[in-house]
Each structure stands twice: as C-alpha cells, then as structure tokens.
PDB file with one MODEL, atoms N, CA, C and O in Angstrom:
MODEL        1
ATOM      1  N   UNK A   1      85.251  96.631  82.230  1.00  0.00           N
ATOM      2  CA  UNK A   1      84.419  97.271  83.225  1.00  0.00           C
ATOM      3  C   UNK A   1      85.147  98.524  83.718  1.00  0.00           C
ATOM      4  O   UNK A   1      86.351  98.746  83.590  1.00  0.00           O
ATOM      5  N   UNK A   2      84.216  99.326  84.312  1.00  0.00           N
ATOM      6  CA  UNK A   2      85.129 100.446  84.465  1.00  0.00           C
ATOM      7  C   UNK A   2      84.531 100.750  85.868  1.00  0.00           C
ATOM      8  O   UNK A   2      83.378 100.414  86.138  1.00  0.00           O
ATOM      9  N   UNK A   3      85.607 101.611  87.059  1.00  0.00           N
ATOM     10  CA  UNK A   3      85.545 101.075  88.216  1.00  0.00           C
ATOM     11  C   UNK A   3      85.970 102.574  88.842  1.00  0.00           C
ATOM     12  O   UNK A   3      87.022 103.071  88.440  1.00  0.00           O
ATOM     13  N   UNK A   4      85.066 103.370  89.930  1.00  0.00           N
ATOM     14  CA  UNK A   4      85.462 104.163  90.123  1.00  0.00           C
ATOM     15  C   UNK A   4      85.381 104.362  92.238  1.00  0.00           C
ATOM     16  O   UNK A   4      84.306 104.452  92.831  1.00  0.00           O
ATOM     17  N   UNK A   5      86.445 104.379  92.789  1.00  0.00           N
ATOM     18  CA  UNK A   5      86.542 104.016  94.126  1.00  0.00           C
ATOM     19  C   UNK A   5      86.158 105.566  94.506  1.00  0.00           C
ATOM     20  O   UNK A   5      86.520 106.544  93.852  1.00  0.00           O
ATOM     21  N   UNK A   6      85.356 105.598  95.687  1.00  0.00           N
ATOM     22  CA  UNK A   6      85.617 106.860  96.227  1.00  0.00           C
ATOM     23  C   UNK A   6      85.643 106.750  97.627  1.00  0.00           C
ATOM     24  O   UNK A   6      84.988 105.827  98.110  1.00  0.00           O
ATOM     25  N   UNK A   7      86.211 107.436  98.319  1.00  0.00           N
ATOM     26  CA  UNK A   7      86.870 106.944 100.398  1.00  0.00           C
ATOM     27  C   UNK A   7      87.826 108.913  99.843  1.00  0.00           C
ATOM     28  O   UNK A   7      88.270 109.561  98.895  1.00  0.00           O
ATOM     29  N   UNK A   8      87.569 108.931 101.406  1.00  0.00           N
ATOM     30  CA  UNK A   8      87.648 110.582 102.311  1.00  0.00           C
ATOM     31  C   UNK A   8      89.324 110.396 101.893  1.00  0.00           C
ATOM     32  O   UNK A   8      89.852 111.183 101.108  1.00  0.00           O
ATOM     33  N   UNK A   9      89.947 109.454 102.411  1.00  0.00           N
ATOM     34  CA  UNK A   9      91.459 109.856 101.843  1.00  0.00           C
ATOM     35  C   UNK A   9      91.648 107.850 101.645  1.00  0.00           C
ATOM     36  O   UNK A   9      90.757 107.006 101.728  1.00  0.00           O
ATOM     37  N   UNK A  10      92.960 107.678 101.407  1.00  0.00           N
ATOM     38  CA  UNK A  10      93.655 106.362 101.331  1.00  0.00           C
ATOM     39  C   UNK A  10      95.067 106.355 102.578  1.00  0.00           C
ATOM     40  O   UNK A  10      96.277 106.573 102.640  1.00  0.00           O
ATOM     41  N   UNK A  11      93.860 105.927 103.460  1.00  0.00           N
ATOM     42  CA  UNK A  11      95.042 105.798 104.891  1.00  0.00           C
ATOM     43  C   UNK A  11      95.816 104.845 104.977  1.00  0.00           C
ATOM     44  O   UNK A  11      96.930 104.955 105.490  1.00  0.00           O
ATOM     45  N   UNK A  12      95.314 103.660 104.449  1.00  0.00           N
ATOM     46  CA  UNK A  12      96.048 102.497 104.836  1.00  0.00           C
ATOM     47  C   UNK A  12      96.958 101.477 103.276  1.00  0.00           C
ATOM     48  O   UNK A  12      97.760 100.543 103.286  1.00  0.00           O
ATOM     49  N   UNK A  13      96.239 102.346 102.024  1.00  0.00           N
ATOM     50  CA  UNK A  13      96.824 101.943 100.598  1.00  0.00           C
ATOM     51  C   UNK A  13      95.570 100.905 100.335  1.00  0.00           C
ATOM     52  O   UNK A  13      96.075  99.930  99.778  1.00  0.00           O
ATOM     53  N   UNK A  14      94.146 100.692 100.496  1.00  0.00           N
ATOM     54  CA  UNK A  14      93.462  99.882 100.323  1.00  0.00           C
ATOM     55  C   UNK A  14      93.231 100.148  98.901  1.00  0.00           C
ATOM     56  O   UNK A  14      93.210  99.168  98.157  1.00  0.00           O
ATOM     57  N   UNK A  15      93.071 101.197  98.453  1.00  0.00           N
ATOM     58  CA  UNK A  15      92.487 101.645  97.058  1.00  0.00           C
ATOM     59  C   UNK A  15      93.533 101.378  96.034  1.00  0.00           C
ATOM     60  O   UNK A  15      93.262 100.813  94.974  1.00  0.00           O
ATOM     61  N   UNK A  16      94.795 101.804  96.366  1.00  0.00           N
ATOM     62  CA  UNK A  16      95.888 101.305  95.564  1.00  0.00           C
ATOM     63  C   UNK A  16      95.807  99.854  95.229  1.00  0.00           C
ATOM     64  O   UNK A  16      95.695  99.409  94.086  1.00  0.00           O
ATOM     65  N   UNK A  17      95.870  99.189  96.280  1.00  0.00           N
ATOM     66  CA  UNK A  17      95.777  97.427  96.048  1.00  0.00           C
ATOM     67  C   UNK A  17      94.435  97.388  95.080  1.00  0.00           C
ATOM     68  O   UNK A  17      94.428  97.201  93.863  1.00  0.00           O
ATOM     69  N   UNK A  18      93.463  97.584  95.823  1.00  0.00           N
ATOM     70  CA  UNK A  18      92.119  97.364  94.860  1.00  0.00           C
ATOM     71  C   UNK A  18      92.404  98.254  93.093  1.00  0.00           C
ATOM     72  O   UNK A  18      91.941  97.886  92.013  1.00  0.00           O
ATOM     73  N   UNK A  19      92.883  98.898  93.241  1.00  0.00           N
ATOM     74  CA  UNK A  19      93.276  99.464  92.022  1.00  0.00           C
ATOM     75  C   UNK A  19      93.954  98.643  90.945  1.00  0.00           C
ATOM     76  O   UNK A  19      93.552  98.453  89.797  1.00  0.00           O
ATOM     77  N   UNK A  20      95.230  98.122  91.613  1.00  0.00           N
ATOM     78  CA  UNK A  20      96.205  97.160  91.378  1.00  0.00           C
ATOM     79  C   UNK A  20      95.587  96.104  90.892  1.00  0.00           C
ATOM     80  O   UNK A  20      96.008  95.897  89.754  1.00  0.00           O
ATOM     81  N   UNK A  21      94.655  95.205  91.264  1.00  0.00           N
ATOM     82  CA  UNK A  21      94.537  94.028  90.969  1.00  0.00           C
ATOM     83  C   UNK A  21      92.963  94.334  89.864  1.00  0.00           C
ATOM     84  O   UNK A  21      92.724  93.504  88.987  1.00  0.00           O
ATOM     85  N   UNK A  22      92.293  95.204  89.992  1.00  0.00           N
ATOM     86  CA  UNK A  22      91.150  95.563  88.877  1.00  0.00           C
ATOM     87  C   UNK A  22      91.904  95.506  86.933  1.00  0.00           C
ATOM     88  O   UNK A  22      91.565  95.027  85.851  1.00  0.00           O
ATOM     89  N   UNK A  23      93.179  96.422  87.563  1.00  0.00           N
ATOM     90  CA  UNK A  23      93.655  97.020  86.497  1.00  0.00           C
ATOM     91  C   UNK A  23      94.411  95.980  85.688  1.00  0.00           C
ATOM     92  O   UNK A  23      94.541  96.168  84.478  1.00  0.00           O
ATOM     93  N   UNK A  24      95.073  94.565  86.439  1.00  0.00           N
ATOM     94  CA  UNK A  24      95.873  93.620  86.354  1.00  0.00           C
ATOM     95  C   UNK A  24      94.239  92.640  85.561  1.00  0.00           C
ATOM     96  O   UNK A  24      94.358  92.187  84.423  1.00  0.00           O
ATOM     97  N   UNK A  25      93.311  92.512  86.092  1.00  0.00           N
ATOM     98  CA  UNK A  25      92.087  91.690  85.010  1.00  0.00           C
ATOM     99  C   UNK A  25      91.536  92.416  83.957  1.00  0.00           C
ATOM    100  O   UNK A  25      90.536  92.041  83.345  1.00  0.00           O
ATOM    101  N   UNK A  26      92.160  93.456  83.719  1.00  0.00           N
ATOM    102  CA  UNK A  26      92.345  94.520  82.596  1.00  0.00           C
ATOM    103  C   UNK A  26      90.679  95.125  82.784  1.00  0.00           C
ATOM    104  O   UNK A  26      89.946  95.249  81.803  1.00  0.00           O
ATOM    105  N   UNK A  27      90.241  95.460  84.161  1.00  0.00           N
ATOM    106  CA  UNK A  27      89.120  96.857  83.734  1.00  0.00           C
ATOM    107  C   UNK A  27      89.814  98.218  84.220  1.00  0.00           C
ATOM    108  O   UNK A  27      90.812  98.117  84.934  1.00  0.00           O
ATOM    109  N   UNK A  28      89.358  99.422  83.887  1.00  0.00           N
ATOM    110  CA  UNK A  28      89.829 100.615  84.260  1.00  0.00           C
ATOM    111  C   UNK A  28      89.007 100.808  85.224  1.00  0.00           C
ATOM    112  O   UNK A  28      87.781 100.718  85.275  1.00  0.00           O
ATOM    113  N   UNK A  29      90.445 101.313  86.634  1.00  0.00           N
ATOM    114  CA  UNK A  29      89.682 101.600  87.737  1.00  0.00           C
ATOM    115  C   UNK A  29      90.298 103.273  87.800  1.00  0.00           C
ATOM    116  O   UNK A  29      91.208 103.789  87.152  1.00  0.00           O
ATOM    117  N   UNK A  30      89.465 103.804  88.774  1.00  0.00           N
ATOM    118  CA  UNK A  30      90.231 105.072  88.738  1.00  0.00           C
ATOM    119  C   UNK A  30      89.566 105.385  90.397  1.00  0.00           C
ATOM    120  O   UNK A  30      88.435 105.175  90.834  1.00  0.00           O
ATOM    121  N   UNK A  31      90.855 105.999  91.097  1.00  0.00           N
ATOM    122  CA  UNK A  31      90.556 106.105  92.515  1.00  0.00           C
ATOM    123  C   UNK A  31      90.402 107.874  93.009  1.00  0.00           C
ATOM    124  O   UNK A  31      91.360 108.626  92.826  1.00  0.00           O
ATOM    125  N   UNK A  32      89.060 108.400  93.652  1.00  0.00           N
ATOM    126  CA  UNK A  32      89.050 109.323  93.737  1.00  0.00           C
ATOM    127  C   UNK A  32      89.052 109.925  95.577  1.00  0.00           C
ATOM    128  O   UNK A  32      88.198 109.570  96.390  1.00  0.00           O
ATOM    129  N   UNK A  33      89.859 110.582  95.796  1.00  0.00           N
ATOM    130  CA  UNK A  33      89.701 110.854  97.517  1.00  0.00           C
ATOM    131  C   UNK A  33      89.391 112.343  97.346  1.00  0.00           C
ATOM    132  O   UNK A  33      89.153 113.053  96.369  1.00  0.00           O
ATOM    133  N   UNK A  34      89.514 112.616  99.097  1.00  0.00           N
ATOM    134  CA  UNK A  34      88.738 113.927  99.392  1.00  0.00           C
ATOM    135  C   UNK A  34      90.115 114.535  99.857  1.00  0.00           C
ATOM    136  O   UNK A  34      90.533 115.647  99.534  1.00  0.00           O
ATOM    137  N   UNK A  35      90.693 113.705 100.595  1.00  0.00           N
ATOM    138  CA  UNK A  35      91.972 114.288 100.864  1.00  0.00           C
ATOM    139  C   UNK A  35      93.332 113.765 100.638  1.00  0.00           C
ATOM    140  O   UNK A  35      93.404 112.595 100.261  1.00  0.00           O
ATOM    141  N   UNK A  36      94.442 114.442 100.805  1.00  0.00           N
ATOM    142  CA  UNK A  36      95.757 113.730 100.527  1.00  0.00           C
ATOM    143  C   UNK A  36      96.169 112.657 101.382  1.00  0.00           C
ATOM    144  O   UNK A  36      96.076 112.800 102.601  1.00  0.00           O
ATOM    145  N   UNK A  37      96.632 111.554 100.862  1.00  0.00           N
ATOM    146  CA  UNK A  37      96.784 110.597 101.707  1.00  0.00           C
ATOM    147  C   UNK A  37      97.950 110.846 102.580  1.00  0.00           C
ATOM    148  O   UNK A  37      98.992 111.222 102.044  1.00  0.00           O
ATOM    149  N   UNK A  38      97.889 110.643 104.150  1.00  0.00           N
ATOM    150  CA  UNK A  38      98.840 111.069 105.402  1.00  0.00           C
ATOM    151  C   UNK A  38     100.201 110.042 105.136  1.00  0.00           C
ATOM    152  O   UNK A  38     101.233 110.046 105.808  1.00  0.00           O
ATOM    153  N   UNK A  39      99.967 109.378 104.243  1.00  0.00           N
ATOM    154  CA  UNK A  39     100.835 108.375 104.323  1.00  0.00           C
ATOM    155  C   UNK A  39     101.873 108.443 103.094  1.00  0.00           C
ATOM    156  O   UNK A  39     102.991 107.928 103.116  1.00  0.00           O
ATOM    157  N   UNK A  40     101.418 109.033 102.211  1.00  0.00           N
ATOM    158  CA  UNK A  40     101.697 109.371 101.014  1.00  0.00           C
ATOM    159  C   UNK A  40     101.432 108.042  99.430  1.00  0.00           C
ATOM    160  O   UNK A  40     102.016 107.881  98.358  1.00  0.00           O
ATOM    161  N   UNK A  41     100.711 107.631  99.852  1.00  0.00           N
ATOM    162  CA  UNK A  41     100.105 106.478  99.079  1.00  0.00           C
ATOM    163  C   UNK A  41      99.779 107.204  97.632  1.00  0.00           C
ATOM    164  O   UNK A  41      99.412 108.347  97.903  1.00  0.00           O
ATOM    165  N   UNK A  42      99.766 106.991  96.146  1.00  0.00           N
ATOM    166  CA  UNK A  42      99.566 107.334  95.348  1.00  0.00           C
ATOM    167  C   UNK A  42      98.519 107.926  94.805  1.00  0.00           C
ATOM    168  O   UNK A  42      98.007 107.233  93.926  1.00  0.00           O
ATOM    169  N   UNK A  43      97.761 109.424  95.079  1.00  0.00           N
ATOM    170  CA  UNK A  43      96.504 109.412  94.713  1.00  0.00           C
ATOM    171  C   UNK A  43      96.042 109.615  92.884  1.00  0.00           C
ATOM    172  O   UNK A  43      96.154 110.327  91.886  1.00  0.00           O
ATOM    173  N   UNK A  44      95.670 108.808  93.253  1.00  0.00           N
ATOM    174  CA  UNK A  44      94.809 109.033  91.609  1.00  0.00           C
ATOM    175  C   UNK A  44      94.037 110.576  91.085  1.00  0.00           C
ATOM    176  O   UNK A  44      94.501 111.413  90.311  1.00  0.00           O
ATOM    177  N   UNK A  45      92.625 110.589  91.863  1.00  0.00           N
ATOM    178  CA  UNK A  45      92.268 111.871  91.660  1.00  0.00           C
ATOM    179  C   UNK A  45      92.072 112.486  93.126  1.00  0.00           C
ATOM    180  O   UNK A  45      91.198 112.082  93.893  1.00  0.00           O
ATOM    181  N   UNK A  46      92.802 113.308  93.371  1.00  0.00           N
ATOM    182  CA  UNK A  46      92.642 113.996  95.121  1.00  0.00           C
ATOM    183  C   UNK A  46      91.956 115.561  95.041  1.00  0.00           C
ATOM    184  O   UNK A  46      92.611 116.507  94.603  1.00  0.00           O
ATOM    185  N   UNK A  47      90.626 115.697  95.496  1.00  0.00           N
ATOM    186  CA  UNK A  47      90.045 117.174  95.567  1.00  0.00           C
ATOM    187  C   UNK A  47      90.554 117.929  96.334  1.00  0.00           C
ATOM    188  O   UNK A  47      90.321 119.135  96.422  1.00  0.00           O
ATOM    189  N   UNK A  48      91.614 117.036  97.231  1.00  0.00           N
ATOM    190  CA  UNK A  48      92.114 118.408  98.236  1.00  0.00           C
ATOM    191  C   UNK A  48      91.362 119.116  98.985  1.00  0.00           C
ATOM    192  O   UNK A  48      91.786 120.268  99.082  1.00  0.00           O
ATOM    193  N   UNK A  49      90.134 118.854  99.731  1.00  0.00           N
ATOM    194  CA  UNK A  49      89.001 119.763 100.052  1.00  0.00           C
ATOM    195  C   UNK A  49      89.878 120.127 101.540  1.00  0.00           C
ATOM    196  O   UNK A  49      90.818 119.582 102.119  1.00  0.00           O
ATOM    197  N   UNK A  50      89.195 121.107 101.754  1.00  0.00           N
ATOM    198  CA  UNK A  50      89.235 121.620 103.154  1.00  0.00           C
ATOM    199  C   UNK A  50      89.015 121.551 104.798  1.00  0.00           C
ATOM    200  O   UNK A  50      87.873 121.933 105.053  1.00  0.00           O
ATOM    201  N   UNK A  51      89.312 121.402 105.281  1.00  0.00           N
ATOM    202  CA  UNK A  51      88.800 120.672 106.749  1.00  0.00           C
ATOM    203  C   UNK A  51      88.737 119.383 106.798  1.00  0.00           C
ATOM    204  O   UNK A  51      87.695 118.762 107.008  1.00  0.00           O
ATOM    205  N   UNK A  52      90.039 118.794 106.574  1.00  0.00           N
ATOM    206  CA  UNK A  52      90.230 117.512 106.660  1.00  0.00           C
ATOM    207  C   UNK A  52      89.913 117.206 108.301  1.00  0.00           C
ATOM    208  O   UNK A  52      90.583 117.793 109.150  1.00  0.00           O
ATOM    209  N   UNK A  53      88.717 116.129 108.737  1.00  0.00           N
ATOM    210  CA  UNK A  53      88.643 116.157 109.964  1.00  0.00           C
ATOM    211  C   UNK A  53      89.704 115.327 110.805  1.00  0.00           C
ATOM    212  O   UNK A  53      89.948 115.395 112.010  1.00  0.00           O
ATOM    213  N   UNK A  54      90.375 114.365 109.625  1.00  0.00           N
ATOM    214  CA  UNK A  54      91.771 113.066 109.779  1.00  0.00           C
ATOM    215  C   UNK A  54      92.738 114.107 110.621  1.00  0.00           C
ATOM    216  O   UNK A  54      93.294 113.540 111.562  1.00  0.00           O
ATOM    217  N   UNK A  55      93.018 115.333 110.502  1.00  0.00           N
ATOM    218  CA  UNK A  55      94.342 116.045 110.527  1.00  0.00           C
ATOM    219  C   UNK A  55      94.133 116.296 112.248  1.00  0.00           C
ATOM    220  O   UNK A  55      93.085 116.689 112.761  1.00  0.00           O
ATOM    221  N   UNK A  56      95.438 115.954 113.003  1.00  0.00           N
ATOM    222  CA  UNK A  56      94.949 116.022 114.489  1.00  0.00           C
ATOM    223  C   UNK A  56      94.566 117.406 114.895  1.00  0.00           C
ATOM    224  O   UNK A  56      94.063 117.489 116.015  1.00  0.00           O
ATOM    225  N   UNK A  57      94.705 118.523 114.204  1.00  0.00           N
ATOM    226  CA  UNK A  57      94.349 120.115 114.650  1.00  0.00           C
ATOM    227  C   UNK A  57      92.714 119.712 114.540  1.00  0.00           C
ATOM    228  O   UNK A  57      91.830 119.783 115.393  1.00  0.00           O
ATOM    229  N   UNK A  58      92.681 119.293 113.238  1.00  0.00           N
ATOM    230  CA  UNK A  58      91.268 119.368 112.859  1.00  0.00           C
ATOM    231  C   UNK A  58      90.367 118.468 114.009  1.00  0.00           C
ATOM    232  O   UNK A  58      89.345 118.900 114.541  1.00  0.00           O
ATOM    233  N   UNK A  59      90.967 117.133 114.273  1.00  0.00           N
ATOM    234  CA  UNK A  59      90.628 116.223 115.057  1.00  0.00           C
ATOM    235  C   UNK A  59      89.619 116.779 116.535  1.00  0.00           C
ATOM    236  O   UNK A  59      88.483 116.536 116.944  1.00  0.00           O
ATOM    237  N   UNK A  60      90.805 117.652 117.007  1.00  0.00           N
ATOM    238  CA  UNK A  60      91.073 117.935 117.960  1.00  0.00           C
ATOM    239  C   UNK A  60      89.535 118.800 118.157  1.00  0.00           C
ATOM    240  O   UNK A  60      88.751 118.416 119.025  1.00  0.00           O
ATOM    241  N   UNK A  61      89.111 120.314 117.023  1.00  0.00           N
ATOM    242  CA  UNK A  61      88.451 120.688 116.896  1.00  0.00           C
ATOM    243  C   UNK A  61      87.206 119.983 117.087  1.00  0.00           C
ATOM    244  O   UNK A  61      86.479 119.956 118.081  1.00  0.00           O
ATOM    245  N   UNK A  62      87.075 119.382 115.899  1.00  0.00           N
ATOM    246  CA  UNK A  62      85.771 118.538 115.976  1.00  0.00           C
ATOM    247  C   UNK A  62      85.245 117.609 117.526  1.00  0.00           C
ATOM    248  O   UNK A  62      84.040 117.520 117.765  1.00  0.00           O
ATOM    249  N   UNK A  63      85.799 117.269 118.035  1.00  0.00           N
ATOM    250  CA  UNK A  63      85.625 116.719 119.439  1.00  0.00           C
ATOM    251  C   UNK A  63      85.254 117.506 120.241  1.00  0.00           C
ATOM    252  O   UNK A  63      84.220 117.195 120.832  1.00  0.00           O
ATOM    253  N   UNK A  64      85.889 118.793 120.596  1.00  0.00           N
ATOM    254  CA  UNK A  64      85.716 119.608 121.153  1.00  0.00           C
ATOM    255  C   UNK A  64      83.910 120.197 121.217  1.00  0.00           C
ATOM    256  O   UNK A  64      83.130 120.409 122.145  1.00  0.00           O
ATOM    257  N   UNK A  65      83.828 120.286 119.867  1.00  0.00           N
ATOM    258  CA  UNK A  65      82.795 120.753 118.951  1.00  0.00           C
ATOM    259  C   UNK A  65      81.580 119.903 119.713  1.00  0.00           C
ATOM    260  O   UNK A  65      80.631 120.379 120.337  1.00  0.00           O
ATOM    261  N   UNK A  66      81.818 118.850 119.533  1.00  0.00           N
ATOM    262  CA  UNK A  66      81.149 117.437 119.655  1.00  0.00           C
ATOM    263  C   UNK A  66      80.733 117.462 121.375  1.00  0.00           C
ATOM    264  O   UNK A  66      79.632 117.117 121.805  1.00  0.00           O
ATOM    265  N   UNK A  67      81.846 117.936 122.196  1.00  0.00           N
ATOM    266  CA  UNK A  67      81.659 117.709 123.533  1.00  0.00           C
ATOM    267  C   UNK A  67      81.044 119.272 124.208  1.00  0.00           C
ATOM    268  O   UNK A  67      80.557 119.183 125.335  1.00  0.00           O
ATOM    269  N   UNK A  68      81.056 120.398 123.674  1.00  0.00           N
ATOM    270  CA  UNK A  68      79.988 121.340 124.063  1.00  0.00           C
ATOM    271  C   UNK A  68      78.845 121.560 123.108  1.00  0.00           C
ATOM    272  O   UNK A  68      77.864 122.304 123.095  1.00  0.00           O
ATOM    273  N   UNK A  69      79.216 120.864 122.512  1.00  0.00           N
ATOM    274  CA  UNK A  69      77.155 120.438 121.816  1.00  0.00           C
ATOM    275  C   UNK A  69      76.340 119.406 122.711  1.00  0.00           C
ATOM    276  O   UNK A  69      75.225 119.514 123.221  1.00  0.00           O
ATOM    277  N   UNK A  70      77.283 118.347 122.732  1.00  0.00           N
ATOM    278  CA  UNK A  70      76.785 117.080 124.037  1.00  0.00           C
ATOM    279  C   UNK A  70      76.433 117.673 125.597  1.00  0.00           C
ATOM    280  O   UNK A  70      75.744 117.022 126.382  1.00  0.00           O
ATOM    281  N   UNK A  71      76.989 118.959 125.914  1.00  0.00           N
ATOM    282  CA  UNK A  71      76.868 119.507 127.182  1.00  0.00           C
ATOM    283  C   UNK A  71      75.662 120.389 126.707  1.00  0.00           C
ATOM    284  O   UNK A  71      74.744 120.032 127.446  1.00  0.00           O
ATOM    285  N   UNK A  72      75.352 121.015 126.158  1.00  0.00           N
ATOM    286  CA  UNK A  72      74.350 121.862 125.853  1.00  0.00           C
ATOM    287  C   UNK A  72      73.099 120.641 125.287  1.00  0.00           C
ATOM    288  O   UNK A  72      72.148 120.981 125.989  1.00  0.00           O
ATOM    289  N   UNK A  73      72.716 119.735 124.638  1.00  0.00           N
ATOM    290  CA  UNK A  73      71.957 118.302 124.255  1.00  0.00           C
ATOM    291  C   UNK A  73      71.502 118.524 125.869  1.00  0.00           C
ATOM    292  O   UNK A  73      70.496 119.145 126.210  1.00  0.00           O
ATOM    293  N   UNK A  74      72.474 117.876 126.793  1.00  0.00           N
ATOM    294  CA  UNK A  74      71.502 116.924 128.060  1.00  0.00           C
ATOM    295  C   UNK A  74      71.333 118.075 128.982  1.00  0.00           C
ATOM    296  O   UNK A  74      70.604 117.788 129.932  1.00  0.00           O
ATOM    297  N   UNK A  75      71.841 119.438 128.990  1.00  0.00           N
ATOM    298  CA  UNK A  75      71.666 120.219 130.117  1.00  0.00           C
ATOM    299  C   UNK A  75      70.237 121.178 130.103  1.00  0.00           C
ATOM    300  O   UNK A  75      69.802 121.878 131.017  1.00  0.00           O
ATOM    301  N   UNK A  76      69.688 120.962 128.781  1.00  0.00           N
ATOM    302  CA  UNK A  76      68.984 121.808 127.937  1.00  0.00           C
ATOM    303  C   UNK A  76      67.498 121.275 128.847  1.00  0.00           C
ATOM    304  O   UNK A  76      67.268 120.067 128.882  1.00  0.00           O
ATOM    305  N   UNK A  77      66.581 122.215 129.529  1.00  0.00           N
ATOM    306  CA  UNK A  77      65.320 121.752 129.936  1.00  0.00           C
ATOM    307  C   UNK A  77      64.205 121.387 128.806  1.00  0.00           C
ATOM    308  O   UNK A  77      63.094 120.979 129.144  1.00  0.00           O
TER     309      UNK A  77
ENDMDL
END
C-alpha cells in the first residue's frame, strides 16, 4: 500500500512514528509538510512555503489581524 501523510509541519514527530511503523509492515509511506519542523524532526518532503502562521512573529501577526477585523465585525452598523 502506498501512504501519503500531509499536516502544515511535524510539531510533535507524529508523522515520523506513523511513518515508522507503515514502513516496518512493509507499505511505502511518504510524509509531506508545509513547513520545517520547529523541532527538527525528519522531514520527508518539506515545501517550505511562506508565512508560516506556527512562527511566533507570524503568530503574533495573525492575532492581531484577527483582533482588528473582530473590532471592525461588531462595531460595523
């Protein structure tokens, strides 16, 4: 069987394990993320994309983002 994971990054090594034990009942798995894992967990295929929202700059942004859109939502007649 052939097995293809996809998740935004591998924060915690879930994909590795799931990788690990697919590959051990002999199907090919292959793990694909969006970003580099913060942890440094092994990525398989990583796109590297841009605006990781995980990254606390980025974090930080997006909330922000989130909380004068939410002020402009309920203030709006």
């Amino acid at each position: 069987m052939k097995i293809l994971y996809i998740s935004p990054e591998n924060t915690v090594g879930t994909l590795t394990l799931w990788k690990k034990e697919h590959e051990r009942r002999g199907n090919q798995c292959r793990t694909l993320t969006f970003f580099k894992s913060p942890k440094n967990f092994n990525d398989d295929i990583c796109l590297n994309l841009p605006f990781n929202f995980t990254n606390p700059k980025m974090a930080y942004l997006r909330n922000t983002i989130y909380k004068l859109y939410s002020c402009l939502l309920y203030t709006s007649p």
